[in-house]
C-alpha positions in Angstrom: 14.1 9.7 9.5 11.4 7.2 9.6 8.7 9.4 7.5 11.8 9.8 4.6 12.2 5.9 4.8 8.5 5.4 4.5 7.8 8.0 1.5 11.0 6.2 -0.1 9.4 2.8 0.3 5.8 3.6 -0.8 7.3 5.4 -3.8 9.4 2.9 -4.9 5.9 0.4 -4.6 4.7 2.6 -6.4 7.1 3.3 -9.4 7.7 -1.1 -9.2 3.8 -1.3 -9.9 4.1 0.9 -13.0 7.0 -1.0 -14.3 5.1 -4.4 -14.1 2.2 -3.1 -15.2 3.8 -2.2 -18.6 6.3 -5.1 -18.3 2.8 -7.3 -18.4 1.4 -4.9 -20.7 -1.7 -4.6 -18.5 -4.7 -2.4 -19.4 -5.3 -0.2 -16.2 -7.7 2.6 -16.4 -7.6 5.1 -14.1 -9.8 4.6 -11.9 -8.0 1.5 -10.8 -4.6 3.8 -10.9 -6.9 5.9 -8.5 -7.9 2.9 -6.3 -3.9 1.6 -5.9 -2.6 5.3 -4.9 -5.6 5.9 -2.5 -4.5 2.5 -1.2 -0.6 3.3 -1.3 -1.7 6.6 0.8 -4.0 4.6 3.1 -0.8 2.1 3.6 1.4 5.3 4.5 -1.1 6.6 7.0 -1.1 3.1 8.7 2.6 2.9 8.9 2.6 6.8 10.1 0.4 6.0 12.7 2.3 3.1 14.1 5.4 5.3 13.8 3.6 8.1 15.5 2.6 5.7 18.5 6.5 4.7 18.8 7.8 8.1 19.1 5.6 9.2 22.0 6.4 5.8 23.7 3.4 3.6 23.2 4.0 0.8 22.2 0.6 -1.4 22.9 -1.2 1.2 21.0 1.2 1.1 18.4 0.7 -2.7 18.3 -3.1 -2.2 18.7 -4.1 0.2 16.2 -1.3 -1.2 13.9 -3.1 -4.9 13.6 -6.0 -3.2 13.1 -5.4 -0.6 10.5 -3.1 -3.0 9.4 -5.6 -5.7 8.6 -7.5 -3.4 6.1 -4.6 -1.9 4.6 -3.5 -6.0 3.7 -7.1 -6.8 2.5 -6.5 -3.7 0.2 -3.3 -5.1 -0.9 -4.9 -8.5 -1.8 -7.8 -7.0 -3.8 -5.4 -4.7 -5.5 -3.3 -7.7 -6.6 -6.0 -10.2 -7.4 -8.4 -7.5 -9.4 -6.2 -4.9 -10.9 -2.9 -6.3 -11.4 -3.8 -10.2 -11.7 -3.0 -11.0 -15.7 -5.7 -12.0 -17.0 -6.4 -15.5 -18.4 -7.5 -16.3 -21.5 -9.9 -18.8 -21.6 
């Protein structure tokens, strides 16, 4: 049930960023649409892993490998949001 809930979460991320992208009418090419989905898939993975850990009973490894897959994952996040989907000033 937890790998439907996740998949539901990271597409719904995922359909949100499209609507504010056009809502902002933001210029995205693809290769920064490439960069957020590898980055959406990278999240998944992280929050499969720590999912993964829980089911077999490991919980310090979940918590372990979580912070630091987690940590990148977040620093993906921020780069994404500051970079790609930051509106851009004019000055």
């Amino acid at each position: 049930m937890a790998h439907l809930i996740i998949g539901a979460l990271l597409t719904a991320i995922f359909i949100s960023l499209i609507l504010h992208a056009r809502k902002k009418h933001l210029r995205i090419t693809w290769w920064q649409w490439l960069v957020t989905i590898l980055g959406l898939l990278y999240t998944g993975f992280v929050l499969e892993v720590i999912v993964s850990f829980l089911e077999e009973g490991a919980e310090r490894a979940a918590l372990v490998i979580g912070l630091i897959l987690g940590f990148i994952a977040i620093i993906w996040a921020v780069f994404l949001g500051r970079f790609v989907f930051a509106r851009k000033s004019k000055s």
